[in-house]
N, C-alpha and C positions, 0 to 999 in steps of 0.2 A: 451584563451582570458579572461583577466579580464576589468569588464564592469561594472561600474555605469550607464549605461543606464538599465540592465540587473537587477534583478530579482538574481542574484550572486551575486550583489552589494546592500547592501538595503538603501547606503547614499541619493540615487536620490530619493526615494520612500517613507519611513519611515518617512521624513520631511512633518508633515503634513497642515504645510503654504507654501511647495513648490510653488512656481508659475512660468509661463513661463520665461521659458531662455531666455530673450532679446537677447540673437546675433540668434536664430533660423533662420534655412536656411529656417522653416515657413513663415519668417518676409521678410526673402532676395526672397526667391518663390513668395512671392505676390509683389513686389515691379518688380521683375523682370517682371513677366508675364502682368503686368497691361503697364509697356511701349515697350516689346521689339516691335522692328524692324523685318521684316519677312528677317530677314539675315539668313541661316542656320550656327549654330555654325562647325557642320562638313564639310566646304568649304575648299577645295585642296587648291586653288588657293590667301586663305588668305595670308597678308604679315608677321601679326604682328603671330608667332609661341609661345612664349613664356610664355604666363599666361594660366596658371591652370584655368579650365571651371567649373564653381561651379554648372551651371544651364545647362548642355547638351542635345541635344533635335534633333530627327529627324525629317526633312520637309515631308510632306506628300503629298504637291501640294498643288494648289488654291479649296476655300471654301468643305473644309472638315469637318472643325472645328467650331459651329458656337457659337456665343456669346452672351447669354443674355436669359434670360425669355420669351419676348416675342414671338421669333422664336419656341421656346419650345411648348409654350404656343397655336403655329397656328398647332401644330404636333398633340397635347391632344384634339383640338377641332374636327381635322379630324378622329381619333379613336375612340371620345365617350367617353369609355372605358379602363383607364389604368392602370397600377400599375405601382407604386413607391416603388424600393427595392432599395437595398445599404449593405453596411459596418457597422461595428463598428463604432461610433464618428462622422460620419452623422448628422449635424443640420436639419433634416428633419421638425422640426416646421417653422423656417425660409425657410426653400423653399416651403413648404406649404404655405406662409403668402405672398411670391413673384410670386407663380404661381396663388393663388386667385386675387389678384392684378390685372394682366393682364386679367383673368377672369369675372372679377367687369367688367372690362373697357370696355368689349364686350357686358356686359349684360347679361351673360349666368349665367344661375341656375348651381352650382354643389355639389355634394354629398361628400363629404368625410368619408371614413371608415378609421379608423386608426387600422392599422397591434396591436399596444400593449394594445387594447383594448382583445384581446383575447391571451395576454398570459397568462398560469399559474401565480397561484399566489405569490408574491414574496418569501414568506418563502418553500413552495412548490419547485417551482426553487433552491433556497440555497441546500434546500434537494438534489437534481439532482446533481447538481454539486460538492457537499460536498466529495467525494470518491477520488475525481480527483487533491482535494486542499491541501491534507494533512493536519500539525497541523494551527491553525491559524497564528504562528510566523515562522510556516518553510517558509527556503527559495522556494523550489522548489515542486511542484506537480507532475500530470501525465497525460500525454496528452490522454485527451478523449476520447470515441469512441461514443458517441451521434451525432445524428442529431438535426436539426434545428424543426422540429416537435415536438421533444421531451420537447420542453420548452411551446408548445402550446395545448390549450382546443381544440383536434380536432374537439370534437363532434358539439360545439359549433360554428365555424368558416366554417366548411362545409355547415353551413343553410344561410352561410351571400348571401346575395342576394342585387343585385344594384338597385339602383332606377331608374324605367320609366320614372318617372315624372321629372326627373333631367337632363339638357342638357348634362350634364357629372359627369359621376361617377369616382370617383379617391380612388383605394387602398393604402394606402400609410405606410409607416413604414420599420424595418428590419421584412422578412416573409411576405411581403406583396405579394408575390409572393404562397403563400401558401396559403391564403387567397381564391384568386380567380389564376386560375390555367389556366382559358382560354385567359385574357386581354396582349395584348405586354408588354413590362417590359422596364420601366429605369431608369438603374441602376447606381446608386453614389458610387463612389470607392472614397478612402483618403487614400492616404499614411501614415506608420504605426509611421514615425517618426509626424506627424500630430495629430496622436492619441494620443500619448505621451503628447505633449506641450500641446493638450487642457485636457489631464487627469489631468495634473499637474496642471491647472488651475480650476480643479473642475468642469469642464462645460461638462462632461457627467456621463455616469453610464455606468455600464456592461451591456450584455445583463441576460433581465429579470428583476434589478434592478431600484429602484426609483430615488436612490442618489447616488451620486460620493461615493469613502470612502477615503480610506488612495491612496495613491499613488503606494506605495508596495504593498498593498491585490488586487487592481485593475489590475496591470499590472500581477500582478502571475494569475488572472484568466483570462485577453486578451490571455495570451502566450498559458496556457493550457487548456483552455475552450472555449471562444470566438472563438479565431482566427481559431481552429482546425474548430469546428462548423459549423461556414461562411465559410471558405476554399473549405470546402466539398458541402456546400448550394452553388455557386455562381457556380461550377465546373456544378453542376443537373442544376443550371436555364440559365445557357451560350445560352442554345439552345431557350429558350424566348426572349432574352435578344433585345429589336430593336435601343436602343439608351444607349450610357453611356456616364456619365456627371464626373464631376472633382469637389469631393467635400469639396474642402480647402477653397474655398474662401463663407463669407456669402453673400454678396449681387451683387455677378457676378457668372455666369456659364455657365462655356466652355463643349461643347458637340458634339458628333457626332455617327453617325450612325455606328449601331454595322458591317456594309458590308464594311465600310471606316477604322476601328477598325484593323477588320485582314484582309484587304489588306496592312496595316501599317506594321502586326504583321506578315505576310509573306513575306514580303520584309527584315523586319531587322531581320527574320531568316534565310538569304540568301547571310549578305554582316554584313558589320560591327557595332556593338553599344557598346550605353555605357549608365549601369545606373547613374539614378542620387545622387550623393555622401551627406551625410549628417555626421555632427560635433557633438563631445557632449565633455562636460570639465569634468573633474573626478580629484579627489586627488592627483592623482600622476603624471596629466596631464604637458605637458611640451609645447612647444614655437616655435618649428619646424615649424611645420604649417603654423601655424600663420606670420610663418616671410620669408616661402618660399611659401607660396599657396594664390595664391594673389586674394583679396576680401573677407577675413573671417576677419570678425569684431576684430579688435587689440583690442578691449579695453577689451574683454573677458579674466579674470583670465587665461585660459590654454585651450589645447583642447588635450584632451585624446586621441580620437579615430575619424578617419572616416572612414565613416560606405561606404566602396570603391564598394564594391558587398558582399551583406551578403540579398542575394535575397530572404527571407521571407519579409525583414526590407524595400527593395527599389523599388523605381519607375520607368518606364520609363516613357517618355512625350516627346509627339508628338509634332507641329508645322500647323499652317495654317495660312495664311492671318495675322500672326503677333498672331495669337491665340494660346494660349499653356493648352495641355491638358494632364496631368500625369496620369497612370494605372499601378496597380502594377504588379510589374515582372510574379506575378501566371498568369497572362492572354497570357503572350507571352508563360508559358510550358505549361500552359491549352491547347494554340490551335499550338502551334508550337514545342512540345518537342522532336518530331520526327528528325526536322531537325536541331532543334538547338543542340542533343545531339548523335543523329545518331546510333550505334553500341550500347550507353549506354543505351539508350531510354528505352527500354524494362527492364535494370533493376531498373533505377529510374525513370521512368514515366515522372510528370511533377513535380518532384522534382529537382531543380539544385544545383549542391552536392559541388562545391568546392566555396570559399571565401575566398576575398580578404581585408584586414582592416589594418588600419594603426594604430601602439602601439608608443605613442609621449612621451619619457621622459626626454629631452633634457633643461634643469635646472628644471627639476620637482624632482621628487622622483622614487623607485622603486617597480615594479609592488609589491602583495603577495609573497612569494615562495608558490607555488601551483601544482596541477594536474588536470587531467580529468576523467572520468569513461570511464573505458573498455567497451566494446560494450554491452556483456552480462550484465553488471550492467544499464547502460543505458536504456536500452531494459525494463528492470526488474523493475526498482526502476521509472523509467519517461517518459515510453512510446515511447522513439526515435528510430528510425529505425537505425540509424548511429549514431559513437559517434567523438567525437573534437580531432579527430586527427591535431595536429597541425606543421608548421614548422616557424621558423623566421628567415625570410631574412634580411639581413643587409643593410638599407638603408641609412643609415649614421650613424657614432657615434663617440661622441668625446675626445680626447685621456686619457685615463684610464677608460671607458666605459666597463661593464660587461655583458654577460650573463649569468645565477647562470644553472645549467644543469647535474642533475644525481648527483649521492651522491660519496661523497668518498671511498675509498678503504673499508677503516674500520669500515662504519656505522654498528652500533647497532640501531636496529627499536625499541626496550622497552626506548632506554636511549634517543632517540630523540622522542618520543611521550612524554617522562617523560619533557622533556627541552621546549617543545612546548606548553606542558598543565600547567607548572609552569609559564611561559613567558604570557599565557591569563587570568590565576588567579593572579598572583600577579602583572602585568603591565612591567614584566621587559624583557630587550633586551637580543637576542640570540646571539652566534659568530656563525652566520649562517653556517660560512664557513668550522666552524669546522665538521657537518654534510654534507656540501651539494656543489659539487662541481662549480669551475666560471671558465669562460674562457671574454680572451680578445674581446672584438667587434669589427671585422674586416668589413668596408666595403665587400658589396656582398658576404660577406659568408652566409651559410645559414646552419643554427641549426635547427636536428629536435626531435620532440616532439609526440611521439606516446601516445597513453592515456597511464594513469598510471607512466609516466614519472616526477618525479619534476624538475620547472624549475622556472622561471623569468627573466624577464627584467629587468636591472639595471637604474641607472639613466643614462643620456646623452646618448639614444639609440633614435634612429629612425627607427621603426621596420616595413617591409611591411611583416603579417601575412598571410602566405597563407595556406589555412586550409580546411577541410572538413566541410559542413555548418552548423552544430549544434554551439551554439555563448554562453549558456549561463550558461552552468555546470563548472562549474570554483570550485574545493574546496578549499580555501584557509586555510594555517597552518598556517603563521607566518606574518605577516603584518607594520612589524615595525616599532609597537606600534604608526602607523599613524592615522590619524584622517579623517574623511571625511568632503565635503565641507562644512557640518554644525558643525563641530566641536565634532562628535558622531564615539563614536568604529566602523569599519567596522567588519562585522559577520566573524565569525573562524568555518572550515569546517574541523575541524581536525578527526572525526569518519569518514567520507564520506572519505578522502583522504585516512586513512589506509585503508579502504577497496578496496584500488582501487592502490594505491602505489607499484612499480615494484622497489625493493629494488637489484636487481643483476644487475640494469642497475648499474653497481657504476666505479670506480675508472679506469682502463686502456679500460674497454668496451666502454667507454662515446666516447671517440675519436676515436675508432673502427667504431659504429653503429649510434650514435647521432650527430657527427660532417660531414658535406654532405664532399665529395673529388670530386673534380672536374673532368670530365672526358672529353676529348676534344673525340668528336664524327665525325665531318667533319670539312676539312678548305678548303678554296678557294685561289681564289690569296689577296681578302680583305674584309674576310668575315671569324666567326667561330662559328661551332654550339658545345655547351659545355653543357654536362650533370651534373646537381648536384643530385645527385641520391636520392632520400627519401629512408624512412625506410622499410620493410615489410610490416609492418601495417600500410602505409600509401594508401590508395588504388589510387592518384594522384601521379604525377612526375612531373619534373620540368629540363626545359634546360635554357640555357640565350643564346643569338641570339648576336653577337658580330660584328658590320659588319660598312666601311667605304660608301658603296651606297647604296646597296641594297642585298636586301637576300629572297631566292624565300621560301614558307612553302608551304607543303601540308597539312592538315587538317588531311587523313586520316581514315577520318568517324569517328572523333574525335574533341567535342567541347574544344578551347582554350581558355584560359582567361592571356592575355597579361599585362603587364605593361612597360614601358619606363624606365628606374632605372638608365642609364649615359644620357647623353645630353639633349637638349633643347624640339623638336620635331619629330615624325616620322610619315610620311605620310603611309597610307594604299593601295593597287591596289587591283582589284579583276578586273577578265576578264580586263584588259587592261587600266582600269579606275579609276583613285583616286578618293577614296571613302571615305576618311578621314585621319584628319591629330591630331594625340593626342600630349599633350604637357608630359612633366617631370611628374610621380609619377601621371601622368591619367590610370586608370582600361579601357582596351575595351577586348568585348569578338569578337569572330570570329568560327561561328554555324559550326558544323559540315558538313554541306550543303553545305558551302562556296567552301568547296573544295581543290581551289588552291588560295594564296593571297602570294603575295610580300611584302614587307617590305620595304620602302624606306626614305634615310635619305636625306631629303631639307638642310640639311647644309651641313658645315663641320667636325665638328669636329666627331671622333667615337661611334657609339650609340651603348648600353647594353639594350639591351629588353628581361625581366622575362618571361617565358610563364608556364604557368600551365595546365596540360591536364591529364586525366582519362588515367590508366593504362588498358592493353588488357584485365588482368584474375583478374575480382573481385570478391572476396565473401566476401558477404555483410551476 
């Protein structure tokens, strides 16, 4: 994957007047959630099938979900006693300032402790994290092994003590849970693409920090410092946790009881869902989208990428009484990774390993030529337990559309490092081709890409990426001599790629081991299950579901991650019951728990549904 959202790309980041992307599905999430209708989007029995769902959300029942401060506000009086933990990007002064509000109006005394009054001090901190960051201009770090502790004055924070004389004492902050270790907890979760818009916007800071900085220094230490951190923090204080709130919006919040939380989060690892898909525009971004995914802002330049399931990055979000409340994907494998993942569970825990994203370059441009790091490099150089193995599905493309994939017969690796490294010192273009082989874009083929492989996307591709989940090791060689959306070089990763570059995938093997051959596995009287086989080192595989009514799936004790890739809509069954209906180039997954689910097409015409599933023997 290449990603100007990403920390591989430093054009989103390095711009240091960036400011919020006006089409943010930020802008479209609060827009939507302040009117919807308690309609559930996953309703069988809908007429209209045919638009792309930007905002997907499962119903939870009547008053689960409740609305506002002051409800909040009658929960802390009957406590006494609470803390206030969260996320990253958490406006915790502003809800500080709305729950005193309701406080004032009761009359009640209260105490506030703020959590960042007892962290370490900031250069202190920088020291801490300093190991993890690399140089200050590299791209990439290495993901952490510190706790949340680690950033804080133990000695000091153990003596804090609440006040008597105060009708309520309130701990409040990120660690405020550390703070005081006996009070209920609740918790403010925000989605990561959330974090993003308001980093760009300068309106937070890391943890430990005073000030926002640049948008690339910030986002390279969320990825490997932060997020690691709280990941690990949020997993230890689950078992406090009595209420979690939704914290995108400043002066609304949706909230509910952590027992209402995972009956949510056990239900939809029992039957079918879908995260919530998020946009972002990039360089070589193209117009697909935008012109077939209806309700993403036209006026927006391009849109590179959506982010379909790339489950560190997405949300899910619930539904009640017309209430919508989004919690990130960690919370459904925190407390549901058992059933959602099943046979896999034990060896990725509540890690979810495969991702789904869409590569848009359809009058855009084309991707870098690029690779990935081998596992062991990965492992070594950046802390990741798995590395980007990747494959691209053909989701559309238009005629004389490319994919560039493995090198020619006759590469020489000194005389294309030589042509690579002259081409980003002197500004001049490559004959790619002469190094690196291209193949035609064939609807629903699908090209794969093990790490260490070079590859890219051409322009007029429409790419459904389906990949193992690491999103943001991308080393790019050759870039040609494009610009990013500010008009600024994008970074050349040309040491990182030799290091990592599999030069004997070349010439007659590409079409052997890189190009998927279709393998038809069963057929019915109007129905075919067809295997496209991935690589060895791809530790997922992949069938397409080919079928005129219906088509029954077993599970397996294996979690699926589906997409729709021909026709309009396809409804879901599970025990008997439609359970949901997805439209064209929508992601649902289907938990291992499930079992057994059918597959059924509401129209006519013949439906191709992608599925993605975890092979039997991995080693990781």
């Amino acid at each position: 994957m290449n990603s100007e959202h990403t920390i591989g790309a430093l054009e989103e980041f390095k711009k240091d007047e960036m400011q919020i992307n006006k089409n943010t599905m930020g802008e479209e999430w609060r827009r939507t959630s302040q009117s919807l209708l308690p309609a559930q989007v996953l309703d069988a029995d809908r007429q209209k099938v045919d638009d792309y769902i930007l905002s997907p959300f499962q119903a939870l029942g009547d008053h689960k979900i409740l609305n506002g401060y002051t409800s909040l506000a009658e929960w802390i009086i009957s406590e006494k006693t609470v803390v206030i933990d969260g996320y990253i990007g958490v406006f915790f002064h502003d809800v500080q300032l709305q729950i005193q509000k309701e406080l004032n109006q009761k009359g009640l005394s209260v105490k506030w402790h703020q959590a960042t009054d007892y962290l370490k001090p900031e250069k202190e901190v920088d020291e801490l994290v300093k190991p993890f960051l690399g140089g200050e201009d590299e791209v990439w770090g290495t993901k952490c092994n510190l706790n949340l502790q680690d950033f804080f004055k133990s000695s000091e924070f153990l003596k804090l003590n609440m006040d008597p004389e105060k009708d309520i004492n309130i701990v409040i902050g990120i660690g405020a849970g550390l703070l005081n270790r006996e009070a209920p907890v609740i918790y403010l979760d925000i989605p990561k693409n959330e974090i993003q818009y308001r980093m760009r916007a300068r309106s937070i800071a890391n943890l430990g920090k005073s000030a926002s900085e640049r948008s690339f220094s910030m986002y390279k230490r969320f990825y490997f410092v932060d997020w690691e951190v709280l990941n690990r923090y949020r997993a230890e204080l689950l078992a406090r946790i009595s209420i979690v709130a939704d914290g995108q919006r400043l002066h609304e919040l949706n909230w509910l009881f952590k027992a209402d939380l995972l009956k949510g989060l056990n239900q939809l690892s029992h039957t079918v869902l879908r995260a919530r898909p998020w946009f972002e525009s990039g360089s070589w971004g193209g117009q697909w989208m935008k012109s077939k995914l209806k309700g993403l802002n036209v006026n927006e330049v391009n849109y590179a990428w959506s982010f379909e399931l790339i489950s560190p990055e997405n949300g899910l979000v619930f539904e009640s009484d017309g209430n919508l409340l989004e919690v990130s994907f960690d919370f459904l494998m925190l407390c549901e990774s058992g059933a959602v993942l099943g046979k896999h569970a034990e060896t990725f825990g509540a890690y979810f390993p495969i991702r789904f994203d869409f590569l848009d370059t359809f009058n855009g441009g084309n991707l870098s030529i690029q690779c990935h790091p081998s596992k062991n490099y990965i492992r070594a150089n950046f802390g990741e337990t798995i590395t980007q193995d990747e494959t691209y599905y053909i989701l559309d493309a238009a005629p004389g559309a490319k994919v560039y994939l493995g090198f020619q017969d006759d590469i020489n690796p000194a005389e294309f490092r030589l042509a690579l490294e002259n081409s980003q010192l002197k500004n001049e273009e490559i004959a790619i081709e002469k190094y690196v082989r291209s193949f035609p874009s064939v609807k629903h083929e699908l090209f794969l890409i093990p790490n260490g492989t070079v590859h890219s996307s051409g322009r007029n591709n429409m790419v459904l990426e389906i990949s193992a989940t690491p999103y943001i090791f991308t080393f790019k060689m050759y870039d040609w001599l494009s610009l990013d959306l500010h008009g600024n070089p994008r970074p050349i990763n040309i040491a990182h790629a030799f290091n990592n570059l599999r030069f004997e995938r070349k010439g007659k093997l590409v079409e052997q081991e890189l190009i998927s051959i279709p393998v038809s596995l069963e057929k019915g009287a109007d129905w075919e299950l067809i295997h496209l086989p991935t690589h060895e080192d791809h530790f997922y595989d992949v069938h397409r579901l080919e079928f005129d009514t219906e088509m029954a799936v077993a599970t397996e004790d294996s979690c699926h991650v589906l997409m729709l890739v021909e026709g309009t809509a396809v409804a879901v069954e599970i025990n008997g019951e439609r359970v949901g209906i997805f439209h064209y180039a929508e992601t649902f997954v289907i938990p291992a728990a499930t079992q057994n689910y059918k597959l059924l097409n509401p129209g006519k015409e013949k439906l191709k549904v992608i599925k993605a599933f975890l092979k039997n023997e991995i080693q990781l």
